[in-house]
C-alpha positions in Angstrom: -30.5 9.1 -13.2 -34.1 9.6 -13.2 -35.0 12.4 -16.5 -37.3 14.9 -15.4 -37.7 18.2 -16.7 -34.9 20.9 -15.6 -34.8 23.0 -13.3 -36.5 20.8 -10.8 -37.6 21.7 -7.4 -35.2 21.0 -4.5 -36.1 18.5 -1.7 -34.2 20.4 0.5 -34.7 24.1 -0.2 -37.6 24.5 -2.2 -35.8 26.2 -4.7 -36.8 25.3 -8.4 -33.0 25.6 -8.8 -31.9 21.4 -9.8 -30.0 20.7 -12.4 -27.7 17.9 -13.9 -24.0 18.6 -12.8 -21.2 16.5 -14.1 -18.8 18.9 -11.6 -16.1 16.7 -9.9 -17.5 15.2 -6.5 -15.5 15.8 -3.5 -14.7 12.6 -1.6 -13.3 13.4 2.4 -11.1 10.8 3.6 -8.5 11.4 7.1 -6.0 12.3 4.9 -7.3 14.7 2.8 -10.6 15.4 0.3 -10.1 14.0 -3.4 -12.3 15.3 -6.3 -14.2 12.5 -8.2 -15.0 13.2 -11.8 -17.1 11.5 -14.8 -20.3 11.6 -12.8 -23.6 13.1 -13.7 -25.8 13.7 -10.9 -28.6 16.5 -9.6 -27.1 19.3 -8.0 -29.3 22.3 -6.5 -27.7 25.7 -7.9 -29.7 27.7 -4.7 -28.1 25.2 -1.4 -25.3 23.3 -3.4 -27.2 20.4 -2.3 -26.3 17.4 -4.5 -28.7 14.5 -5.2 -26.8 10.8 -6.1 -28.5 8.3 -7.3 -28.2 5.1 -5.1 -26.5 3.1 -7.7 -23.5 5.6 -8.1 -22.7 5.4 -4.6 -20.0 2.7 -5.2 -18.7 3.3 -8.2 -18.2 6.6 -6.9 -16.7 5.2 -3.3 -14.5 3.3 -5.6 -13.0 6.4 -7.6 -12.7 8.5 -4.2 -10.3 5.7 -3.1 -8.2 5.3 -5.9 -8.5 9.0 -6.1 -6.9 9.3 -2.8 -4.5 6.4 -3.3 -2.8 8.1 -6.2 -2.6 11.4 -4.5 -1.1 10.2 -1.5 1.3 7.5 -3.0 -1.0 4.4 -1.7 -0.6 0.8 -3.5 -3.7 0.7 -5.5 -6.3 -2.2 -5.7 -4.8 -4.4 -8.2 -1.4 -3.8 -6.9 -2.4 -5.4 -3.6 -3.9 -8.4 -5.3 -1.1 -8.9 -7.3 1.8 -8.6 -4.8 -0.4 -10.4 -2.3 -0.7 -13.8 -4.8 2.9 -13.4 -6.0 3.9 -14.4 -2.6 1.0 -16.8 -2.0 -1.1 -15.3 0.6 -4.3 -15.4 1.2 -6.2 -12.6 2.2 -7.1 -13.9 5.3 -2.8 -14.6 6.5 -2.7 -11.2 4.9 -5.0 -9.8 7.5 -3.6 -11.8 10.3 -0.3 -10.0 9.5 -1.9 -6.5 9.5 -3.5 -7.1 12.5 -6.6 -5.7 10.4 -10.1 -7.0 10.8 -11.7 -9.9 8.9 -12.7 -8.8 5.0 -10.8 -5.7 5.1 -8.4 -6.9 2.8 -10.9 -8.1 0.4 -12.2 -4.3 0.7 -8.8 -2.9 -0.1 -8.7 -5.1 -3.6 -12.3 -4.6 -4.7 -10.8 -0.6 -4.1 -14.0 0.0 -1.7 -11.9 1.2 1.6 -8.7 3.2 1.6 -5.5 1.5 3.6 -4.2 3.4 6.0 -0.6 4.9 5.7 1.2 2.1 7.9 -0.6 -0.6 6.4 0.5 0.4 3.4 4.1 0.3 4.9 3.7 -2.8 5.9 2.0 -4.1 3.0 5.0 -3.0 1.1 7.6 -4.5 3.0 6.0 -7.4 3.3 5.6 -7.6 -0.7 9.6 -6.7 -0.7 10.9 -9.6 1.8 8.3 -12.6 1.7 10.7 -14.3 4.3 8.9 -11.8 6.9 5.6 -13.7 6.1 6.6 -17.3 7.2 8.8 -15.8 10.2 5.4 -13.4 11.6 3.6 -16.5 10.8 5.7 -18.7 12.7 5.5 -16.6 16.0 1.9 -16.2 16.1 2.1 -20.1 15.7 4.4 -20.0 19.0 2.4 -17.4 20.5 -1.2 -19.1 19.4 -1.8 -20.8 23.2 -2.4 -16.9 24.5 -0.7 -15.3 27.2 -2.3 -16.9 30.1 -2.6 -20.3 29.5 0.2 -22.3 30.8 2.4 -24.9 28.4 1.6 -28.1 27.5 3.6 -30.9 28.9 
C-alpha cells in the first residue's frame, strides 16, 4: 500500500472520505460469499468503495478459496497434492480423469481456483480406491480411436 495522508480523496466519489480498512473482504464464489481477513487496504467511508493494491489480488484470491473450501467441506490445496502423489498421478492423468481442462488442477493445488462440488466427489473417491485410476485409464485407452473412426485390422 501506497502511504499518503488520510482521509484521501475518493477516485470514485469525490469524497475526501479514504481510509485504511483492515475489515474482512468479502470473496463471492457460486456457492456462497466468504469473508477474507488480515488485509489492509483503502476503503472509501462515503461509497464503500474499496481500493486493492494490485499485488494483494492473489494472495487474497488464494484466501477466498481456502476460505470457501473450509466452509463448504472442500479438499484443500495441499490435500489435493498430497492424495494426488500418494497414488502417483500426475496432474495432467488427474485432469484427464476429471474431464477438467488443461492446468486446472495445477490451479486447484497452488489454491488459485475453487473445485467444484462433484469434482471434489470425485477427487475423493478416486483418492479412496486408486484401482478406479488404472481401470478409467484403461477405457479411455480403449476408447482413444474416437467414436467414428473404424477399427484397425
Amino acid at each position: 500500500m501506497s502511504r499518503r495522508k488520510y482521509p484521501a480523496a475518493c477516485d470514485v466519489c469525490g469524497a475526501r472520505a479514504v481510509r485504511l480498512s483492515s475489515a474482512p473482504l468479502q470473496r463471492e464464489f457460486r456457492e456462497g460469499t466468504f469473508a477474507v481477513e488480515g488485509f489492509e487496504y483503502e476503503r472509501c467511508d462515503a461509497c464503500g468503495e474499496g481500493f486493492i493494491d494490485a499485488a494483494q489480488m492473489d494472495p487474497i484470491q488464494r484466501a477466498g478459496v481456502e476460505a470457501a473450501r473450509a466452509g463448504l467441506g472442500r479438499l484443500s490445496s495441499s490435500e489435493i497434492r498430497e492424495m494426488r502423489l500418494a497414488i502417483g498421478i500426475t496432474q495432467t492423468v488427474l485432469e484427464s480423469q476429471l474431464g477438467v481442462s488443461a492446468g486446472t488442477v495445477g490451479r486447484w493445488e497452488r489454491g488459485g481456483e475453487l473445485q467444484t462440488r462433484i469434482a471434489d466427489n470425485f477427487m475423493r473417491l478416486l483418492f479412496a480406491h486408486p484401482e478406479l485410476v488404472t481401470e478409467a485409464m484403461g477405457a479411455m485407452a480403449r476408447d482413444s480411436r474416437g467414436p467414428y473412426r473404424p477399427r484397425s485390422r
